[in-house]
C-alpha positions as CSV (number, residue, x, y, z in Angstrom):
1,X,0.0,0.0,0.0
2,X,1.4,3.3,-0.8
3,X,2.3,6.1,1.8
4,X,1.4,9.5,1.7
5,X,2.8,12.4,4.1
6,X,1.8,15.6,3.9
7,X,3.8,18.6,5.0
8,X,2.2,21.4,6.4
9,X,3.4,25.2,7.5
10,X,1.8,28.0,7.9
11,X,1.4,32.0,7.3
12,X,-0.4,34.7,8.1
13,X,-0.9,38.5,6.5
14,X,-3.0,41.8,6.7
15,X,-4.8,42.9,3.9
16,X,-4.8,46.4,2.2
17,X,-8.5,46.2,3.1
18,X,-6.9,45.6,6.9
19,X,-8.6,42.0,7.0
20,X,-6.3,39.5,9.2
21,X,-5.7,36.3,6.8
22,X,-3.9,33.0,8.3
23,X,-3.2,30.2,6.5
24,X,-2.1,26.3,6.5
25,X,-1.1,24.7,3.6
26,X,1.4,22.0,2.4
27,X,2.5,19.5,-0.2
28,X,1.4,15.4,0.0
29,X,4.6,13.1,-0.7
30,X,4.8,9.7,-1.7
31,X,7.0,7.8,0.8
32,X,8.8,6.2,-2.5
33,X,9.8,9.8,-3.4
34,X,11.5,10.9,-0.5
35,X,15.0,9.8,-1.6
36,X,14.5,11.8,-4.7
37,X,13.5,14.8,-3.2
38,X,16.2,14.5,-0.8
39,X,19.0,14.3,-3.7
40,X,17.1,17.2,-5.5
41,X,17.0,19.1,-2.9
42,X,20.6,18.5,-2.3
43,X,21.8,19.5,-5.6
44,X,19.9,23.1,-5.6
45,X,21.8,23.4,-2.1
46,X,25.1,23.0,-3.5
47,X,24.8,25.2,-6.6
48,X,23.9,27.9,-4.2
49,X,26.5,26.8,-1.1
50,X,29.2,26.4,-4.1
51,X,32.5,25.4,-3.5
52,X,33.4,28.7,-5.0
53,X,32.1,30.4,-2.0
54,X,33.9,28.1,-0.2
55,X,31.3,25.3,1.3
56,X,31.8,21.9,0.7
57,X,29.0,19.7,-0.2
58,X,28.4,18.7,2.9
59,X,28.2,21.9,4.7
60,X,26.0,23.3,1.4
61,X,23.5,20.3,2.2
62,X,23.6,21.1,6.2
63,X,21.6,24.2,5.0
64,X,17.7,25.2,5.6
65,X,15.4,26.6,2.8
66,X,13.1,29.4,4.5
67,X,11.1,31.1,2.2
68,X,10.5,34.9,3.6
69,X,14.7,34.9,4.8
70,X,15.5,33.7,1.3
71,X,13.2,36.7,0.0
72,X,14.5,38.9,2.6
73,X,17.1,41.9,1.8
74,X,17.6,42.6,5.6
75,X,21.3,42.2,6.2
76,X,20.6,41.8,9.7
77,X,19.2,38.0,9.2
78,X,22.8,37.1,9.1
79,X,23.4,37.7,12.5
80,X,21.0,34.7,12.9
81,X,21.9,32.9,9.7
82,X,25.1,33.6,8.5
83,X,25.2,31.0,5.8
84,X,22.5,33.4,3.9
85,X,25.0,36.2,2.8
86,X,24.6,33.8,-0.6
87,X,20.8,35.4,-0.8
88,X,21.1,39.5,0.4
89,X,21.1,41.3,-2.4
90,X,21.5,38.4,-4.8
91,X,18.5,38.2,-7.2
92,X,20.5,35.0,-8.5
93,X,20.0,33.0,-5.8
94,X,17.3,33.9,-4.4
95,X,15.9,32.6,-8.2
96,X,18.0,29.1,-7.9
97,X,15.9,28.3,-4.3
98,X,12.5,29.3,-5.3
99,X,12.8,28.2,-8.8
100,X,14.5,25.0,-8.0
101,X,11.4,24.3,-5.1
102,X,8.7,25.1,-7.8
103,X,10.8,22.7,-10.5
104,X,10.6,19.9,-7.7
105,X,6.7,20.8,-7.2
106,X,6.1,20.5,-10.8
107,X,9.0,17.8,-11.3
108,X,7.5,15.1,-8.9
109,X,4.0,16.5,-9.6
110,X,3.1,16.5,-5.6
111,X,-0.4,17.3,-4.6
112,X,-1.0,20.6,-2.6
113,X,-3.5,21.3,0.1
114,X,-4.4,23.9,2.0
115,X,-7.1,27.1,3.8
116,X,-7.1,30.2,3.5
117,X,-8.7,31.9,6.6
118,X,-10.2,35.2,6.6
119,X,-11.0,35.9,10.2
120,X,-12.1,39.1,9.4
121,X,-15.0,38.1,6.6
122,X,-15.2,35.3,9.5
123,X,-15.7,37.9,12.5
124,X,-18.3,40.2,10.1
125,X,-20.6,37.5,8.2
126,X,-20.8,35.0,11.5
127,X,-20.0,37.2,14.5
128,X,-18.0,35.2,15.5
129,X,-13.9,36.5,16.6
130,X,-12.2,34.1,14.9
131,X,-8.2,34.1,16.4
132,X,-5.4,32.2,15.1
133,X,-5.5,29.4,17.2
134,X,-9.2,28.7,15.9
135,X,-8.2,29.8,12.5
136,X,-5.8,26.8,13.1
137,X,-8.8,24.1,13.8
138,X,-10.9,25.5,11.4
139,X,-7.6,24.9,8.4
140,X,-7.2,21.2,10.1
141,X,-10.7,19.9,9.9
142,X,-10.9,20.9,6.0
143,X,-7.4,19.6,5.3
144,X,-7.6,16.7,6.9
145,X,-11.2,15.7,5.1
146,X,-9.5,16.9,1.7
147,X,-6.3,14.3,2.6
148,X,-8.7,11.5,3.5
149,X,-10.2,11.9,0.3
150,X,-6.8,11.8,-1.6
151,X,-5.8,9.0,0.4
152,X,-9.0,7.2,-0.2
153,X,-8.8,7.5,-4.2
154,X,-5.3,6.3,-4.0
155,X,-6.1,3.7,-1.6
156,X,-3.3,4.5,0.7
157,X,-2.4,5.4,4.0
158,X,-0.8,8.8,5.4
159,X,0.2,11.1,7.8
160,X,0.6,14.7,8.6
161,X,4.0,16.2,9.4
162,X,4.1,19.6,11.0
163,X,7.2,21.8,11.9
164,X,7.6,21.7,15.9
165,X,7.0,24.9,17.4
166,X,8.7,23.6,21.1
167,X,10.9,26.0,22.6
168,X,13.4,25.3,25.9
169,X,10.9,26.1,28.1
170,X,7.2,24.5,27.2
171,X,6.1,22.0,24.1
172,X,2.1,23.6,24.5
173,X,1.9,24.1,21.6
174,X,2.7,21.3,20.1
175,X,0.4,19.7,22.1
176,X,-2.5,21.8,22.0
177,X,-2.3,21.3,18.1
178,X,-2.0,16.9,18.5
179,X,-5.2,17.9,20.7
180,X,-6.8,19.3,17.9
181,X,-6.1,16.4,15.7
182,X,-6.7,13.7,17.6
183,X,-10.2,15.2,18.1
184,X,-10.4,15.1,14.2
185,X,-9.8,11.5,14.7
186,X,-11.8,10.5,17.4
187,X,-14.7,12.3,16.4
188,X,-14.5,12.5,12.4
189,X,-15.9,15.7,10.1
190,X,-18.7,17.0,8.4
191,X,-18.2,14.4,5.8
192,X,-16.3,11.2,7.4
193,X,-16.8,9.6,10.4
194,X,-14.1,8.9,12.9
195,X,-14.1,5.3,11.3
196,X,-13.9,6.6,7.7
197,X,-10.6,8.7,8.8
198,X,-8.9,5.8,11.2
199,X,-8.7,3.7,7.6
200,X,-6.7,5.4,6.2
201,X,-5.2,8.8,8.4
202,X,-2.6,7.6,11.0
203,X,-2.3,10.8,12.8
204,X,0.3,13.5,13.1
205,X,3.7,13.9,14.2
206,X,6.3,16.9,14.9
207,X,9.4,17.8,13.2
208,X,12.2,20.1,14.2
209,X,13.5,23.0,11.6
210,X,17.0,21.8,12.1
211,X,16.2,18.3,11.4
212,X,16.6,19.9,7.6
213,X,12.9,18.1,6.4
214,X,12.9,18.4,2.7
215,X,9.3,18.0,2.9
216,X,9.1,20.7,5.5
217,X,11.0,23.2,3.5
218,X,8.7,22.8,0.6
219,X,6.0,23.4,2.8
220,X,7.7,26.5,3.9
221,X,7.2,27.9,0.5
222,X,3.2,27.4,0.0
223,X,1.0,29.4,2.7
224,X,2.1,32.9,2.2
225,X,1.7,32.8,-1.9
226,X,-1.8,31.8,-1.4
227,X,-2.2,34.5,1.2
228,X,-1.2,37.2,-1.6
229,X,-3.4,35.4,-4.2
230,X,-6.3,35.5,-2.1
231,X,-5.9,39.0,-1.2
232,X,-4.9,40.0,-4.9
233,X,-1.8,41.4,-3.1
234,X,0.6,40.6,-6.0
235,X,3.1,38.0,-5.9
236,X,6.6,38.0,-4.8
237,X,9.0,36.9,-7.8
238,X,10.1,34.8,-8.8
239,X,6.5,33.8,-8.7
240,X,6.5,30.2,-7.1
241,X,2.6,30.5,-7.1
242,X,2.3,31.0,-11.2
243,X,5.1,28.3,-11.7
244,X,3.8,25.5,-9.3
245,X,1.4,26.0,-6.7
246,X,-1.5,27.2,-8.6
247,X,-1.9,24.0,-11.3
248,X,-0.7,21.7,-8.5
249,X,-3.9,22.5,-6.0
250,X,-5.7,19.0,-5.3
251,X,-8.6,18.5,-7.4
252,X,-9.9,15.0,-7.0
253,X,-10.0,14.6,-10.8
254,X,-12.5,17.5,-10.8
255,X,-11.9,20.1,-13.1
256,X,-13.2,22.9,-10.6
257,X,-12.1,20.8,-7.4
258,X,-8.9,22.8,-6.6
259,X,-10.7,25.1,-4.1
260,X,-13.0,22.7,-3.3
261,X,-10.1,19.7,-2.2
262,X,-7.4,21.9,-2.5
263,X,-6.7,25.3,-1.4
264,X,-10.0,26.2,0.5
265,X,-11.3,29.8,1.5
266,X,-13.0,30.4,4.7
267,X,-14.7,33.5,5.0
């Protein structure tokens, strides 16, 4: 039986109109194409850590793809990450990560889900205050649903894999978010019972940023494009959105099912 995991991270952005958007969103991975990702992954890495600017492959590989530093022109990131002097100010690099995450996207052809979360539209049309830890739940119940439905059509099993937000001092929120999920599971959605999920959806598990997840850097890349889409915000280019993400969205084989099973709105 094949393995799915999806990869989720998340974003979050004010409007022009001042509305407070939040999103989760992610990429679905076939277990058999992790090693591939992995070596693809690797050889972007060492183009941009090249040997000419002194980094062997190793240390080049050791490296973590986040998307808003890479976009970044701040020199004062380097105090944190001094490995990214390869990005400030260098158009060219900057070009080889997103490009080369958007080639992988389109190269492997991975499925992308996600929600978009208005909280303001949420807050006006339901008066209801919507904040980001509910925006949160509400993104999980929808996702989830949409990746038991993949799963489902591909008759396989799968996982969700979320970057670990546990400091030195507390793991709460880690475990306020397994809460959520397990509650997905024991009590199933709209759609599936908690039977219907437990098939197929083996839960969730946590991943540190410096365990260097390919899957979690590719993630890192998809919330805050469909956060400017939604608000019509423009993209940021190179414009991973227009060369991956948009054609990529889950559809179920439906030609108008990518924001129905793929990138959903909440509003």
């Amino acid at each position: 039986m094949n393995y799915y995991t999806l990869y989720l991270d998340e974003s979050k952005f004010k409007s022009k109109s001042g509305n407070f958007l939040y999103s989760i969103a992610g990429v679905a991975i076939p277990s058999a194409s992790e090693p591939s990702i992995r070596n693809s992954m690797n050889q972007i890495k060492t183009k941009i850590w090249s040997r000419d600017l002194g980094y062997s492959k190793n240390e080049a590989k050791m490296n973590i793809f986040h998307e808003s530093e890479i976009r970044s022109n701040n020199s004062n990131l380097l105090i944190r990450r001094p490995t990214y002097e390869v990005f400030v100010g260098e158009y060219k690099n900057k070009n080889l990560a997103i490009s080369g995450i958007g080639n992988i996207i389109n190269q492997y052809d991975l499925d992308i889900f996600g929600l978009v979360v208005d909280q303001t539209s949420i807050n006006e049309n339901y008066s209801k205050y919507v904040d980001e830890y509910e925006a949160y739940n509400i993104a999980l119940k929808v996702i989830i649903e949409n990746f038991v439905l993949f799963l489902k059509k591909k008759s396989a099993c799968g996982e969700l894999v979320l970057e670990s937000r546990q400091d030195d001092n507390s793991d709460i929120l880690d475990l306020r978010t397994k809460k959520m999920i397990n509650k997905i599971i024991v009590h199933g959605t709209s759609v599936y019972s908690a039977l219907d999920i437990q098939k197929s959806f083996n839960g969730s598990k946590f991943r540190c940023k410096k365990e260097n997840v390919p899957g979690l850097q590719i993630a890192d890349f998809i919330p805050r494009p469909l956060l400017l889409a939604y608000a019509n915000a423009g993209q940021s280019k190179p414009s991973i959105y227009k060369m991956a993400i948009r054609k990529h969205r889950y559809n179920a084989g439906n030609t108008d099912g990518a924001t129905k099973y793929g990138v959903v709105v909440k509003k």
